[in-house]
C-alpha positions, 0 to 999 in steps of 0.5 A, spaced: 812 948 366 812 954 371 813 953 379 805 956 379 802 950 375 806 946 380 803 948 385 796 948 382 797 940 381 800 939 388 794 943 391 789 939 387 792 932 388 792 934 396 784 936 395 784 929 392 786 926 396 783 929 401 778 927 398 778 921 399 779 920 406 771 923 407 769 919 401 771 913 406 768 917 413 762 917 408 760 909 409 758 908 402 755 915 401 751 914 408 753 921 411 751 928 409 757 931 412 762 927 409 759 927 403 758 934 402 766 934 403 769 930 399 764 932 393 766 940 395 774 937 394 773 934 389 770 940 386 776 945 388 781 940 385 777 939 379 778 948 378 785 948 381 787 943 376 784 946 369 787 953 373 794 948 372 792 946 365 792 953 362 798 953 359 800 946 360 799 939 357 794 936 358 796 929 359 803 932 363 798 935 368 793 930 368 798 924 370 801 928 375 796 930 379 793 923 378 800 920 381 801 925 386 794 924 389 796 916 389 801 918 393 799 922 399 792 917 398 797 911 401 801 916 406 794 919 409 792 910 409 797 908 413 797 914 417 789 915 419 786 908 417 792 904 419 792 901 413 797 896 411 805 898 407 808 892 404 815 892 400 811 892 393 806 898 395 813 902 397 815 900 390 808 902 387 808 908 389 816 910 388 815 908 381 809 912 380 813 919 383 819 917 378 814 916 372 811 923 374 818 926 374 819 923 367 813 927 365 816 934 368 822 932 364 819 929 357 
């Protein structure tokens, strides 16, 4: 997997991510603006992982992203929600990254 596809993964799992922050700012899908947010990131990451697809597996790419977005969804929960971070959450999130750098690797 070349450095491109990887930082088409990374840029799709942020706008996941990202995402994710106006899909809960949308108040159960109540706010027009919020919504058109989260619906035109989830749209770009939608592109920027295809774009990543294109000469790389599927399953490896998928994952990754999937993982990556869970990551940066529990860092952006803790630091603009307040949200909580337990010993097990930390673990959860490490084994996660290890699981995606398997991939990189297998």
């Amino acid at each position: 997997m070349s450095g491109k596809e990887m930082v088409l993964m990374f840029l799709a799992a942020a706008c996941f991510a990202v995402g994710g922050i106006f899909m809960k700012l949308s108040a159960g899908v109540s706010r027009p603006l919020p919504i058109l947010a989260f619906l035109a990131l989830f749209l770009l990451g939608a592109l920027l992982q295809a774009f990543a697809m294109r000469r790389a597996d599927l399953g490896v790419v998928y994952i990754a992203v999937l993982g990556l977005e869970a990551a940066l969804a529990l860092v952006f929960s803790i630091a603009l929600f307040h949200e909580g971070l337990s010993f097990a959450r930390i673990l959860a999130v490490l084994l996660i990254l290890v699981g995606v750098a398997l991939l990189r690797v297998a």
